[in-house]
C-alpha positions as CSV (number, residue, x, y, z in Angstrom):
1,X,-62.2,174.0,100.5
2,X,-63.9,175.0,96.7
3,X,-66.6,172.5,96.0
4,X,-68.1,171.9,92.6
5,X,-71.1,173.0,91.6
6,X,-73.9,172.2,89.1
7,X,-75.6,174.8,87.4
8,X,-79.4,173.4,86.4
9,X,-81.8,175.2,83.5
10,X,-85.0,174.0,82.9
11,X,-86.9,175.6,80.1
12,X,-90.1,175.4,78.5
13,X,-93.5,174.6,80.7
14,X,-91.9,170.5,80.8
15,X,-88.9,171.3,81.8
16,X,-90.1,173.9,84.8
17,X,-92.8,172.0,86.3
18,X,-90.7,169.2,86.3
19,X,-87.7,171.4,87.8
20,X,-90.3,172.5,90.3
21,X,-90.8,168.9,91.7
22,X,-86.7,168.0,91.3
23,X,-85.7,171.1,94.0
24,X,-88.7,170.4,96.1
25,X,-87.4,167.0,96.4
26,X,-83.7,167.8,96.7
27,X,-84.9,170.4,99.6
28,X,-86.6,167.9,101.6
29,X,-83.5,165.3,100.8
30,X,-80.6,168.0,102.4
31,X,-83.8,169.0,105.2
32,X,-84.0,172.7,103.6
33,X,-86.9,174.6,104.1
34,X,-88.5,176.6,101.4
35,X,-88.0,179.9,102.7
36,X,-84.3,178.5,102.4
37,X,-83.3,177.4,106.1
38,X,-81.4,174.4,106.7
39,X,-81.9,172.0,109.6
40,X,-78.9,170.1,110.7
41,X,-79.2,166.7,111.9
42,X,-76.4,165.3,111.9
43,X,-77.9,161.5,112.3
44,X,-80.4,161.8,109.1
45,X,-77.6,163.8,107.2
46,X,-74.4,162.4,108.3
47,X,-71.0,163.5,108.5
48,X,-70.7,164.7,105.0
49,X,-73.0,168.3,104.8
50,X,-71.3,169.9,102.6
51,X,-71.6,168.1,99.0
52,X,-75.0,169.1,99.2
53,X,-73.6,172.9,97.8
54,X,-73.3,171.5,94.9
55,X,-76.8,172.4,93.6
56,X,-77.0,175.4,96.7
57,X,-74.9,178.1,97.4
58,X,-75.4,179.6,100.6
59,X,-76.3,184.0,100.6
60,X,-74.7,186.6,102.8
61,X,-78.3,185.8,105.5
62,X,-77.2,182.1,105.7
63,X,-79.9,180.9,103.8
64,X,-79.3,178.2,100.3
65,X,-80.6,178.9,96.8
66,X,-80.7,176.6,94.5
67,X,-78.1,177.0,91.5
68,X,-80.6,177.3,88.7
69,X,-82.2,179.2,85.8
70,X,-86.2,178.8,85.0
71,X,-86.9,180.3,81.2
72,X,-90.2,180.1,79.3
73,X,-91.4,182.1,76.5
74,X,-94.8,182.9,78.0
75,X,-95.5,184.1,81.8
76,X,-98.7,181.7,82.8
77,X,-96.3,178.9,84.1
78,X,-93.6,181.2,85.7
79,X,-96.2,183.0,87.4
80,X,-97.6,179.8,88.9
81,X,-93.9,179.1,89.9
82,X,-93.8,182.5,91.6
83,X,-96.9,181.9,93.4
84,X,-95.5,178.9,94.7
85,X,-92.9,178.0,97.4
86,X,-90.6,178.0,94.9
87,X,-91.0,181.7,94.2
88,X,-89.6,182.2,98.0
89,X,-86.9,180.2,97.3
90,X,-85.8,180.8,93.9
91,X,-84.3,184.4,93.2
92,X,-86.4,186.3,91.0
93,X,-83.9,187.0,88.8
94,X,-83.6,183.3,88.0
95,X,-87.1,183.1,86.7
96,X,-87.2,184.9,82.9
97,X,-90.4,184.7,80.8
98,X,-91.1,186.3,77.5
99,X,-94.7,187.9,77.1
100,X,-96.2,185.1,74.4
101,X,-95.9,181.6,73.8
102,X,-94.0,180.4,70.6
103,X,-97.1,178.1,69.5
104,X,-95.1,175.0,70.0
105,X,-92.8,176.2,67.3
106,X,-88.7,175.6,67.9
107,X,-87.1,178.0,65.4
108,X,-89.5,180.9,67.0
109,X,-87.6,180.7,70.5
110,X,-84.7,180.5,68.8
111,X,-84.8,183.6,67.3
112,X,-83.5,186.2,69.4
113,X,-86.6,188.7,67.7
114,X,-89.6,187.3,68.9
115,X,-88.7,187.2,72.9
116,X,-85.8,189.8,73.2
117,X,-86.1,190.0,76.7
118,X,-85.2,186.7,77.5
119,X,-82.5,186.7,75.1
120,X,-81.2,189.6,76.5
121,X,-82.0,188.3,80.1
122,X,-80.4,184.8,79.6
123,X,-76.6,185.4,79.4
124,X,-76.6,187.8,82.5
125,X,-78.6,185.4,84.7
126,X,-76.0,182.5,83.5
127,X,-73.3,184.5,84.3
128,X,-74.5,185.6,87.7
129,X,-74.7,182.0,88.6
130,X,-71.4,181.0,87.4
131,X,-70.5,183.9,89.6
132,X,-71.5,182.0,93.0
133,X,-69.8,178.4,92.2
134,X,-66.4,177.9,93.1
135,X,-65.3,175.4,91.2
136,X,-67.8,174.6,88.3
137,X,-68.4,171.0,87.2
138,X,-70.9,171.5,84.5
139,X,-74.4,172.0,83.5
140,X,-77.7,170.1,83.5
141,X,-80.4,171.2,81.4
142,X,-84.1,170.1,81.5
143,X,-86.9,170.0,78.7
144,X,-89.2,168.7,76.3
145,X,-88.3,168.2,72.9
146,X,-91.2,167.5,71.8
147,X,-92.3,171.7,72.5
148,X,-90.5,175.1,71.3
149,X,-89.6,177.1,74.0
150,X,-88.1,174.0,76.0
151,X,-85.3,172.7,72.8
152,X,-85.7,176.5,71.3
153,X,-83.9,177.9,74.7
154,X,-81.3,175.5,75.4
155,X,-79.8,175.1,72.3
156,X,-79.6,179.3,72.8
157,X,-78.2,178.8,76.3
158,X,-75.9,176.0,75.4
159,X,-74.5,178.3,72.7
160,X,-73.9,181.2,74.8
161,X,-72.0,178.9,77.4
162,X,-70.4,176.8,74.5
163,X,-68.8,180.7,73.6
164,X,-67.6,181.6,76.6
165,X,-66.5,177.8,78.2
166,X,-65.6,175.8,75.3
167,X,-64.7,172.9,77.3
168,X,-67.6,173.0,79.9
169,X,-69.3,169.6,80.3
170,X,-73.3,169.3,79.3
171,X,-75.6,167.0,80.6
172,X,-79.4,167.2,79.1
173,X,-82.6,165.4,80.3
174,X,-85.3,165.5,77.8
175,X,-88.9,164.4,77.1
176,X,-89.2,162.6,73.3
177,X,-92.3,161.7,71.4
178,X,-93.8,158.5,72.7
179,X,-94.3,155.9,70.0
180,X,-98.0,156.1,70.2
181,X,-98.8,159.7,72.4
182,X,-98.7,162.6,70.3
183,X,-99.3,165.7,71.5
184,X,-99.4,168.2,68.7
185,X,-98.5,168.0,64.6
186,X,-94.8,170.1,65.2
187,X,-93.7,167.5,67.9
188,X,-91.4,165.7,65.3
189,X,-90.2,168.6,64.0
190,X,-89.1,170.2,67.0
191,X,-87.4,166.7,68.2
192,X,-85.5,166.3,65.2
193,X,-84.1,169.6,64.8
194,X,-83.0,169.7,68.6
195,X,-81.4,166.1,68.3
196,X,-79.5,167.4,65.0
197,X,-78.1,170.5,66.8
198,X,-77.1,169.8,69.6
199,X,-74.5,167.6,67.7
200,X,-72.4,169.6,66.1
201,X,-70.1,172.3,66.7
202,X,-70.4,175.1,69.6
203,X,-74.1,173.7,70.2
204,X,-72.5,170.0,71.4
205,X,-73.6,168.2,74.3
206,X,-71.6,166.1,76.3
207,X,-74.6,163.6,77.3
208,X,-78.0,163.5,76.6
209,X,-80.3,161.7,78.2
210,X,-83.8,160.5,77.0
211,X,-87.3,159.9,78.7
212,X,-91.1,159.8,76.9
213,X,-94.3,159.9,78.1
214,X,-95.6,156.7,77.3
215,X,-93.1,154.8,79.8
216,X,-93.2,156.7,82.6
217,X,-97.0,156.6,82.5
218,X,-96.2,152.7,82.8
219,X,-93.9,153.4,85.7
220,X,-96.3,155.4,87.3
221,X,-99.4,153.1,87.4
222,X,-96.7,150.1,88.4
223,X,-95.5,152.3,91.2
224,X,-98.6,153.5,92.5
225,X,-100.3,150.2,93.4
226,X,-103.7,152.0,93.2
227,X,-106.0,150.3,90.7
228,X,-107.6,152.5,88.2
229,X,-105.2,155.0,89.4
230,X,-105.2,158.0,86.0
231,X,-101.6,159.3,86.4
232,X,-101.4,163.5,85.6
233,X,-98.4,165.7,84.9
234,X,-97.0,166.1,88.2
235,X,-96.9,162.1,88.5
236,X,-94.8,161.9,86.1
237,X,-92.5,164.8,87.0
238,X,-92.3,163.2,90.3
239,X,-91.2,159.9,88.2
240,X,-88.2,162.0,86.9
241,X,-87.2,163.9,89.8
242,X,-86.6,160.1,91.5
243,X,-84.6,159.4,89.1
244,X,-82.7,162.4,88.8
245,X,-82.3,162.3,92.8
246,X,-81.0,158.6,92.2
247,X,-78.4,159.8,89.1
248,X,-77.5,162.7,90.9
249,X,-77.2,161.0,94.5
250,X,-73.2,160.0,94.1
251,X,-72.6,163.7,93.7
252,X,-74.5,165.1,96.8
253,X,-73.1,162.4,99.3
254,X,-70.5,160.2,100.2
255,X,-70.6,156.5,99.2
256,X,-68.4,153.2,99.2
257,X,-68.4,153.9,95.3
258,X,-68.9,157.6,93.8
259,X,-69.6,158.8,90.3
260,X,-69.2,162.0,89.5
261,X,-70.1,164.2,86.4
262,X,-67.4,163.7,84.5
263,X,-67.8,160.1,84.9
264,X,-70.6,159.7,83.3
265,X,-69.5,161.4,80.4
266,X,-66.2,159.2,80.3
267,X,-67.7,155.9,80.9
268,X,-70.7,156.0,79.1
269,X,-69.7,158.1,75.7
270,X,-67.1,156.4,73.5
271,X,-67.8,158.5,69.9
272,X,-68.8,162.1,70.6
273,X,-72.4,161.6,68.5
274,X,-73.3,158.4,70.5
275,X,-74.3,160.5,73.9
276,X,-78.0,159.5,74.0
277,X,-78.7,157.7,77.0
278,X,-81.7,156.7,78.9
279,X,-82.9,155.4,82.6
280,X,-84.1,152.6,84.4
281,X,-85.2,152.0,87.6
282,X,-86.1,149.8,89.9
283,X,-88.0,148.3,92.1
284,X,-90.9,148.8,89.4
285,X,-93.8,147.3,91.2
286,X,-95.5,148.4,94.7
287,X,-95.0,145.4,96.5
288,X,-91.4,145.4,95.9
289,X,-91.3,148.6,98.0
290,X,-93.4,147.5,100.5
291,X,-90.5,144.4,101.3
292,X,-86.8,144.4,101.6
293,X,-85.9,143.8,98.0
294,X,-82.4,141.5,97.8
295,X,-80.4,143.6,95.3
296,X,-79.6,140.7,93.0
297,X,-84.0,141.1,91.9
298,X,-83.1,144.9,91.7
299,X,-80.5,144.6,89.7
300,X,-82.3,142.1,87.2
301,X,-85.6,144.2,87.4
302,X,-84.0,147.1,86.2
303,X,-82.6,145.5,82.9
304,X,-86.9,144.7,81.8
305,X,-88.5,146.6,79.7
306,X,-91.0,147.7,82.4
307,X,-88.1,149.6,84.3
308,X,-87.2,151.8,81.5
309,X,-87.8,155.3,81.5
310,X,-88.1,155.1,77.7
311,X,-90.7,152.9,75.3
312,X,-87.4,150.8,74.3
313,X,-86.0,147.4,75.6
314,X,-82.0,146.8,76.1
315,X,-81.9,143.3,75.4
316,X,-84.4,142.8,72.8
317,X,-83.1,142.1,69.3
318,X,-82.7,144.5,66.3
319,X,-85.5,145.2,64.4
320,X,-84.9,145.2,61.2
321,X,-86.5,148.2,58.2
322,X,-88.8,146.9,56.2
323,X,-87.1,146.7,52.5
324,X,-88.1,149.9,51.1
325,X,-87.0,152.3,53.9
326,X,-83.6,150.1,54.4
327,X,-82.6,150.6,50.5
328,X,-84.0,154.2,50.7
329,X,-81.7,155.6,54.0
330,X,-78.6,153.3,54.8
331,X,-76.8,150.2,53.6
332,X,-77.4,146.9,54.7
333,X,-76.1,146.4,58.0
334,X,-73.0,145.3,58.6
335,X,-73.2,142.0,61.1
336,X,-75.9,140.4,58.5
337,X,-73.0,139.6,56.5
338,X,-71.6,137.1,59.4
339,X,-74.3,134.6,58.9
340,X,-72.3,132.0,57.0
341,X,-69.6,132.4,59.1
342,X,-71.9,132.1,62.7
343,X,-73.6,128.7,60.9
344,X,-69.6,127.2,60.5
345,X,-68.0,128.4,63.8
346,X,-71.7,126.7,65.4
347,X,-71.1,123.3,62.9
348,X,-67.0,123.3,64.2
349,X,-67.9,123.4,67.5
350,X,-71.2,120.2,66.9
351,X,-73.8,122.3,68.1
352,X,-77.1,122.6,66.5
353,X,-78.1,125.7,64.8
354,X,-81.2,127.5,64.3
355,X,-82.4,131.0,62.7
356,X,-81.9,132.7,66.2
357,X,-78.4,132.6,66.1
358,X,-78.3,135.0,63.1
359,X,-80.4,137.3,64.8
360,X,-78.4,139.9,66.1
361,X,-79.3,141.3,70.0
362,X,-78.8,145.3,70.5
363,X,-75.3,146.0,72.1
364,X,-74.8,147.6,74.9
365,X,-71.9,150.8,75.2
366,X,-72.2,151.8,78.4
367,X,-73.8,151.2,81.5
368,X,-73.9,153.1,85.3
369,X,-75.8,151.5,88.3
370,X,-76.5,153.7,91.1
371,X,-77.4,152.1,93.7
372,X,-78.9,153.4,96.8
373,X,-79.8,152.4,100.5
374,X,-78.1,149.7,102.7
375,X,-76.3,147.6,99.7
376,X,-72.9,146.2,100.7
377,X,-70.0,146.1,97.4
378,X,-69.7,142.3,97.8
379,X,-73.5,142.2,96.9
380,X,-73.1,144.3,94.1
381,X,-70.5,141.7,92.9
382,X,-73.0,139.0,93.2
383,X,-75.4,140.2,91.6
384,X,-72.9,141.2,88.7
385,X,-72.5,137.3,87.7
386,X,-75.9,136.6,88.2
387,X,-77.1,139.3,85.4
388,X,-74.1,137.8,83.5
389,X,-75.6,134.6,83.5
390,X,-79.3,135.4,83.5
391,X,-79.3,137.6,80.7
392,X,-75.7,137.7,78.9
393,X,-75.5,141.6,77.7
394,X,-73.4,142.1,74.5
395,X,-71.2,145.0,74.6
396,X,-69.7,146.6,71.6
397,X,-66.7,144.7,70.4
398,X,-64.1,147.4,72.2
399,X,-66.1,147.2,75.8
400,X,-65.7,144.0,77.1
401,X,-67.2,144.9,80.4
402,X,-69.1,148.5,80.6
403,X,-70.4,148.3,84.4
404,X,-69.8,151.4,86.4
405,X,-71.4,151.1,89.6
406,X,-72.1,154.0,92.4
407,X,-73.2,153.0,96.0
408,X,-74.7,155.6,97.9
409,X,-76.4,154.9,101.8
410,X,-79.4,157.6,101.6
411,X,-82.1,155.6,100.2
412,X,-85.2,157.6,98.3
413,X,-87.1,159.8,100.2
414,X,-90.7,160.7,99.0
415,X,-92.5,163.6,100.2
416,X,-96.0,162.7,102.3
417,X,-98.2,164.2,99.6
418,X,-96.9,161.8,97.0
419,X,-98.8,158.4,95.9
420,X,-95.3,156.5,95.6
421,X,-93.7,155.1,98.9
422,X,-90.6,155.2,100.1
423,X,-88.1,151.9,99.6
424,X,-85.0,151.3,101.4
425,X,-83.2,150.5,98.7
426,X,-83.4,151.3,94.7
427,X,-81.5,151.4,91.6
428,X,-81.2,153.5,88.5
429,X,-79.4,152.3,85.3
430,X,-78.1,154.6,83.0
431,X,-77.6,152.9,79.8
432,X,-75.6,153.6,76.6
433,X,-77.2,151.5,74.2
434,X,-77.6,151.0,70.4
435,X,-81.4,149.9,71.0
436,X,-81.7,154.1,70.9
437,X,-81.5,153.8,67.3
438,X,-84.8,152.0,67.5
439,X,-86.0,155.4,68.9
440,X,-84.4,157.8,66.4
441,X,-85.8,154.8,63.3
442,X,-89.2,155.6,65.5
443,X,-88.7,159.1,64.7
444,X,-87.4,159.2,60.9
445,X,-90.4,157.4,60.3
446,X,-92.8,160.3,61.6
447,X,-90.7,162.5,60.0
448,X,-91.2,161.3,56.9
449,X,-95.1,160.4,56.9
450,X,-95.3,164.1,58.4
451,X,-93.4,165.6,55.3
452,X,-95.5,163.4,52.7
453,X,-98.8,165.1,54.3
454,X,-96.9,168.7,54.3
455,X,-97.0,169.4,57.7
456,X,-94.1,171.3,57.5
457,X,-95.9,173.8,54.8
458,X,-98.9,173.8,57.8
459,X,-97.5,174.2,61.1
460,X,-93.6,174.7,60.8
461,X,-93.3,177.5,58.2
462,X,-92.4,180.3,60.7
463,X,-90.0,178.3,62.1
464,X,-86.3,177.0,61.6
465,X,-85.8,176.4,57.6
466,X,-87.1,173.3,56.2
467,X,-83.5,172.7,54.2
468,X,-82.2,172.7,58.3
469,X,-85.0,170.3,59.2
470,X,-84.0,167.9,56.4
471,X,-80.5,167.9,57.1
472,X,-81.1,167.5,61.4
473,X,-83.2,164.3,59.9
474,X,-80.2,163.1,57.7
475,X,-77.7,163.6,60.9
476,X,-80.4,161.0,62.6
477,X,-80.1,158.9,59.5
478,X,-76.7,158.8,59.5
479,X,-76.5,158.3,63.2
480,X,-78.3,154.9,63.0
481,X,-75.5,154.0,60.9
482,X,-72.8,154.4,63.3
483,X,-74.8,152.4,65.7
484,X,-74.9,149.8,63.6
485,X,-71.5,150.1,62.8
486,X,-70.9,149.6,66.6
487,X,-73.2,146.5,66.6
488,X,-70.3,144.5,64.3
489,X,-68.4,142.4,66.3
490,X,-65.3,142.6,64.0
491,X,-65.0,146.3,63.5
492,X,-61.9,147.0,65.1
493,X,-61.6,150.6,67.4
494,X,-59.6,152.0,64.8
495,X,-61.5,151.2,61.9
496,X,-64.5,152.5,63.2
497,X,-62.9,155.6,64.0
498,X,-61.5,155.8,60.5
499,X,-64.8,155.3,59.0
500,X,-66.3,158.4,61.6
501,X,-63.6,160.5,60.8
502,X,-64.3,159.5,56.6
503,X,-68.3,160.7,57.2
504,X,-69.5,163.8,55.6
505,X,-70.9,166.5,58.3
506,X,-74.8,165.8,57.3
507,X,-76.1,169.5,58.8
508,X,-73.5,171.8,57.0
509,X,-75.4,174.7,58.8
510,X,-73.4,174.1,61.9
């Protein structure tokens, strides 16, 4: 029987080291060693072995490879990754480096010039791995925005897929700036013109999903239980290779309730611009893990701020621009006009009113919740209703009900070496949400303090154009506005598809 496959990228130093911890942790998950050998227990693994090809393909010596593609622009980091276990278990073909870094700069990796032979390397290696999957679900890329090789690279791999599998479906994870962690000036930059390609045209993706820095350093520390713990790097690679393992679980095993791929692009994307995403999980504290945690707290835990993968919170309520920057980008939003009507539909009915009924709460779009470990459907159910009544989520006006849930019986597995511990059972939320535009305002907003101290004319020259830049910040801009477009409660589906359909293509570069 032909199985699906995944092909995974990760590019840029983020997106290997992280890719590094993700495959050590599927390995130890599907009991494969690193030199490649798998050991069969049928009573750990189950019935089911097979899904787990999905990321492997087995060679002609009987050993499993992992389906992926490891680029960087400079060799330091692939070396350390050939040093590694991961060098015996990776093909060497897989692993393409340039010969200098592209100082942080997107538009350099972009250009096929300044590394030609990864470039030239790229579309071969792709194609040699479509070449061992039998029946191809999609792709899964993994990177930092914030950096250039990591956005540089896939948008380059994207495009060369996008030419030869128009329809192919494209999952991205990616690192953003962190509201108050910045790294280097060309950060924002780089962001912006990633989020702003990867929209349009043959450089689409289907979903892309969002993590930052500052969050999962929160996560960390919460998970660790070790006080004065300093979380590094590979802590917080770990952090996303849990959740990954989580998100990814439904499509290795067999559960009472599966998602697959293509799921998640059909339940969670309505509007083909509104694909960014983000993660929560939970248990979020040690001494969850260390008890039996009913899923009904899981469920609820995962839906606070603290369980987010990303500095944002799903039910807090929209934050409104202050004057200037509201008359300077977009029009006044659209629900603010319902206020007289809210005050006489409140008056009808004899209740009281006060200001907070005017103050609109972020809608959610979407919403998966894989759960893992011994969690029974009729649970699930109950703790449905009680996160109905708890916390009331608004959906957008055409999703009256957005759950999609996934029940899988492996619970997370850490390996010894690692400060988390293992929990027998777990959740991770994959929310569409229009709280992202908080994010992408979050963003704007550097943008433009960044341009009014040139730091385009400093740090960004050699890279993309800054009329491209510009335009990748309008297609933000006028992103916003479709999420709050989506936040109305009486725009209709079609007329919000006629007024999409009636908006100008802000990036006429693509």
């Amino acid at each position: 029987m032909s199985k699906k496959s995944i092909i995974s990228l990760h590019s840029g130093q983020a997106g290997c080291q992280a890719g590094w911890e993700i495959w050590k942790l599927y390995c130890m998950e599907h009991n494969i060693d690193m030199d490649g050998t798998r050991n069969i227990d049928l009573e750990t693994i189950g019935a089911d072995i097979d899904n787990f090809q999905t990321f492997f393909y087995e060679t002609s010596s009987g050993k499993y490879v992992p389906k992926c593609i490891f680029i960087d622009s400079e060799p330091s980091v692939m070396d350390a990754l050939r040093a590694s276990a991961l060098g015996k278990l990776v093909h060497d073909v897989s692993l393409i480096n340039g010969k200098q870094e592209c100082r942080n700069v997107m538009g350099l990796a972009w250009n096929p010039s300044f590394c030609p032979q990864v470039h030239e390397q790229l579309p071969n290696a792709i194609r040699r791995m479509r070449e061992c999957s039998d029946v191809l679900s999609g792709y899964m890329y993994f990177l930092s925005g914030c950096g250039g090789s990591g956005p540089g690279f896939t948008c380059k791999a994207l495009q060369t897929i996008r030419n030869s599998e128009p329809k192919s479906i494209n999952h991205s994870y990616v690192l953003l700036p962190s509201p108050t962690i910045s790294l280097n000036p060309m950060e924002i930059y780089n962001a912006i013109t990633y989020l702003g390609l990867i929209r349009y045209d043959n450089l689409y993706m289907n979903v892309n999903t969002i993590f930052d820095n500052e969050a999962l350093y929160r996560q960390s520390i919460q998970l660790s239980g070790q006080e004065n713990f300093v979380p590094t790097y590979q802590h917080l690679n770990q952090l996303i290779s849990v959740s990954m393992s989580s998100a990814t679980a439904s499509i290795r095993w067999d559960g009472q309730l599966n998602v697959d791929m293509e799921d998640f692009q059909v339940n969670l994307v309505p509007y083909p611009t509104m694909h960014h995403v983000f993660h929560t999980y939970s248990p979020i504290n040690n001494n969850e893990q260390t008890d039996r945690a009913r899923v009904v707290d899981l469920t609820l835990q995962a839906f606070r701020p603290q369980a987010h993968c990303v500095s944002l919170n799903c039910l807090a309520q929209v934050q409104m621009w202050p004057e200037e920057e509201k008359n300077g980008t977009w029009q006044q939003p659209v629900w603010m006009g319902e206020h007289e009507e809210n005050v006489a539909a409140l008056q009808a009915e004899g209740k009281p009113f006060s200001d907070k009924h005017y103050q609109t709460s972020h809608a959610f779009i979407g919403c998966c919740l894989m759960y893992r470990g011994d969690v029974m459907p009729v649970k699930v159910n109950q703790a449905m209703r009680v996160l109905n009544s708890t916390y009331n989520p608004y959906f957008v006006s055409w999703v009256p009900n957005g759950f999609k849930v996934g029940i899988n019986t492996p619970p997370v597995v850490h390996p010894e070496n690692w400060v988390y511990r293992n929990t027998s059972r777990s959740l991770t939320g994959i929310v569409n949400s229009t709280v992202i535009m908080e994010k992408l305002k979050q963003m704007v907003r550097d943008y433009r303090l960044m341009t009014d101290r040139k730091g385009y004319d400093l740090w960004y020259e050699n890279g993309f154009e800054k009329e491209l830049v510009s335009a990748c910040k309008n297609g933000l801009v006028d992103l916003i506005g479709q999420y709050e477009a989506a936040m109305s409660r009486k725009m209709a589906v079609q007329e919000m598809r006629i007024a999409m359909a009636q908006r100008p293509n802000p990036c006429p570069h693509f």
